[in-house]
N, C-alpha and C positions, 0 to 999 in steps of 0.2 A: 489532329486536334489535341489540347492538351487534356492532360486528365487530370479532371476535379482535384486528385489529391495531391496538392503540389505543394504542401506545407515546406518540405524539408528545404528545395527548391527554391521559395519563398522566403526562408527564413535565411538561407545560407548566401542570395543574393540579398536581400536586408541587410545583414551586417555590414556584408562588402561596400557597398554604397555610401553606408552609414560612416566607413570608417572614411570612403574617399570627399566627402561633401567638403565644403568650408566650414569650419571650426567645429564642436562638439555634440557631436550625435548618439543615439542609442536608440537601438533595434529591439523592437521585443513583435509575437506573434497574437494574435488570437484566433481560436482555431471554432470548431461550429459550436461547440458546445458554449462558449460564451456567447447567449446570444442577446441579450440582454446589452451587454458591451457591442458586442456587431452591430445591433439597431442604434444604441444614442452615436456609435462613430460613423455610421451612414448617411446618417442625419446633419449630421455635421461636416460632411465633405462639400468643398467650396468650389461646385460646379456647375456649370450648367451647358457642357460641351460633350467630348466625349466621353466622361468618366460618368455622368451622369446618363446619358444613354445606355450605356453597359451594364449599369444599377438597372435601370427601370425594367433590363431583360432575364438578366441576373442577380438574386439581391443576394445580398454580400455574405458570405458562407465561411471566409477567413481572411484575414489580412494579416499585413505586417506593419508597425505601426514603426515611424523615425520620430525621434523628440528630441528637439532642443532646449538647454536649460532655461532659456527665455521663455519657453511655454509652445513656440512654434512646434507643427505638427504634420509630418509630410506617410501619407497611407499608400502603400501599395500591395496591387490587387494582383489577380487572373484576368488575360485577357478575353479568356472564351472565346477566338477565333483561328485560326490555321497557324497564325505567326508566331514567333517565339518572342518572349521578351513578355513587360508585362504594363500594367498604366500605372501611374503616379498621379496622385494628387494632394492638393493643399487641405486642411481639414482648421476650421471656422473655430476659431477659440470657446471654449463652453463659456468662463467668465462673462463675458463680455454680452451688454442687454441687447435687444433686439434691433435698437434704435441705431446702435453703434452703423451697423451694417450696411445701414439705408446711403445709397448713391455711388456706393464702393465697387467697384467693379470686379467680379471675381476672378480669381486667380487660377484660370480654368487650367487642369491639368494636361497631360500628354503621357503617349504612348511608349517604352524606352526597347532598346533591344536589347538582344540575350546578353550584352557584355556590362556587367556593372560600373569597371570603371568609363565606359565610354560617356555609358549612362549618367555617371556623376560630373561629367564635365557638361551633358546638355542640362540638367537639372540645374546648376549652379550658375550657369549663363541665360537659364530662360525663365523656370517657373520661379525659382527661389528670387531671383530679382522683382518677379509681381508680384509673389506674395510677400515678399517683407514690404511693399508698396503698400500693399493694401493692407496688411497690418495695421501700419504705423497709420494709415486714414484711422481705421478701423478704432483703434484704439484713441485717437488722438477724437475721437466721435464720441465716443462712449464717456470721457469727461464731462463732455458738455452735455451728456444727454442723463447725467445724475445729476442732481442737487449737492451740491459741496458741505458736507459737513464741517464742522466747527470743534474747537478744541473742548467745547462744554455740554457740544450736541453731536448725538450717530442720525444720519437724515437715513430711513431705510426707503427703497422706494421698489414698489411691485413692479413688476414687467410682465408682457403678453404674455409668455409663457407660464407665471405663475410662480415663477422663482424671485426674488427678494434680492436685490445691489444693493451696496452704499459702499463709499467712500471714505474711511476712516481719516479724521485728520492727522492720528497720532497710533504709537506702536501699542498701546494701552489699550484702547479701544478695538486695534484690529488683534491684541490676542482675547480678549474676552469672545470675537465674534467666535475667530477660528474655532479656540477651544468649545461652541455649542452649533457646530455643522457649515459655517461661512465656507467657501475655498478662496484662497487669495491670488487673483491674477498677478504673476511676478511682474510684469512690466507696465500694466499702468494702475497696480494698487488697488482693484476693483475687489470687492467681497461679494460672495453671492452664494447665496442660501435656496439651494433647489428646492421646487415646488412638486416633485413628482410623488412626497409623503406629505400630504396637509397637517396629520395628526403631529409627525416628527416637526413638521416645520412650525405650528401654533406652538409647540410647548417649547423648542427654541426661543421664537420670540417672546414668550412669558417670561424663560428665565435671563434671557438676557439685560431686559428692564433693570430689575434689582442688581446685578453684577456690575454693569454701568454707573448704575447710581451710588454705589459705595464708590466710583472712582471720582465722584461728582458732576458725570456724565450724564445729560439728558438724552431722550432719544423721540424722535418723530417719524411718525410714517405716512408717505404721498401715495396718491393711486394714481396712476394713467388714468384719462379717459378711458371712460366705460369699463374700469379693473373695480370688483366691490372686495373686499377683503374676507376674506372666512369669518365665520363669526365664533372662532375659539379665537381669535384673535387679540393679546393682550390690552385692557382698558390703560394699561400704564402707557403705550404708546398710540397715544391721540392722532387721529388723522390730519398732514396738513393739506389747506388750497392746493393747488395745483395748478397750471395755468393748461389751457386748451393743448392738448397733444394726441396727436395721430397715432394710434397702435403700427409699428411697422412689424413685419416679417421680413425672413434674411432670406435673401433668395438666394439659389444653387443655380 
């Protein structure tokens, strides 16, 4: 059986992999003490086969994280059983609202064995072909499931979990977001302003009001069904209608 401390291990087949995949990769580690980062990248792995069972017996103690400069995101773990080698999986863009997700099918990961490069030719013929599938749903979801702003209006719109999208129509408007806590999905331009600090995130959207509007930018904010807004909530951006919508969750 392996032993728990397989960071080096870990880290040293990460690279290898990283370097043999198709086009441009980078390896980096998180070890226990990040756990904070261990929980939201858990949470985000896009499975619901065996990389999810191995969670539900093991929760995730360190990994090795692959990124691609599109934003793509591939985690691999320990497998906690007799065999060598270790499991891969795809990991669920943070960007991206909840809604995107809904009918996507996940891109459930797989087991690899002890040889990296072996590994990087199953990786590159199997998962990575679903996952950039269901990306491109994924993402190609999440358009339609924001309201499109306007070169004179930022449309921001709450999501289930609490965190804030929109759509910027212009590079104007997405640097003012940036610059007061937004992160910007590289590939389908989505802004989103996390909800896990209410106090950080109400006093964002106070100041972004004003910043906007020196550019003579208006701004509006929609709820989901059944989303109510905090009430430090800036008065400068008025709620708009909304049409009937199902809260979705992203399943693994």
């Amino acid at each position: 059986m392996h032993d728990h401390d397989t960071s080096e291990r870990l880290a040293s087949y990460a690279d290898v992999l990283a370097g043999e995949l198709p086009g441009t990769w980078a390896s980096s580690c998180l070890e226990s003490d990040a756990k904070d980062d261990l929980a939201e990248l858990a949470d985000r792995i896009w499975d619901l086969d065996l990389v999810a069972a191995c969670l539900a017996e093991h929760p995730l103690q360190q990994a090795a994280l692959l990124s691609r400069p599109d934003g793509a995101q591939l985690v691999l773990l320990d497998r906690y059983d007799e065999r060598d080698g270790f499991l891969i999986a795809a990991v669920a863009p943070a960007a991206l609202p909840d809604e995107a997700f809904r009918a996507v099918r996940e891109p459930n990961g797989t087991a690899l064995a002890d040889d990296p490069f072996l590994s990087a030719e199953q990786v590159a013929g199997d998962l990575l072909t679903r996952y950039d599938a269901a990306l491109a749903l994924a993402r190609h979801n999440a358009l339609g499931a924001i309201q499109p702003s306007q070169p004179d209006q930022v449309v921001l719109t709450w999501q289930t979990d609490g965190s804030i999208t929109t759509a910027p129509a212009d590079d104007r408007a997405g640097a003012v977001l940036t610059s007061h806590g937004f992160v910007r999905d590289p590939q389908s331009g989505i802004h989103r302003l996390r909800g896990d600090d209410t106090q950080a995130q109400a006093r964002a959207l106070r100041e972004i009001g004003p910043s906007l509007d020196a550019l003579g930018i208006g701004t509006a904010l929609q709820h989901p069904a059944g989303r109510t807004a905090p009430t430090a909530a800036p008065a400068s951006v008025p709620p708009v209608p909304a049409g009937p919508r199902t809260p979705a969750t992203r399943s693994r």
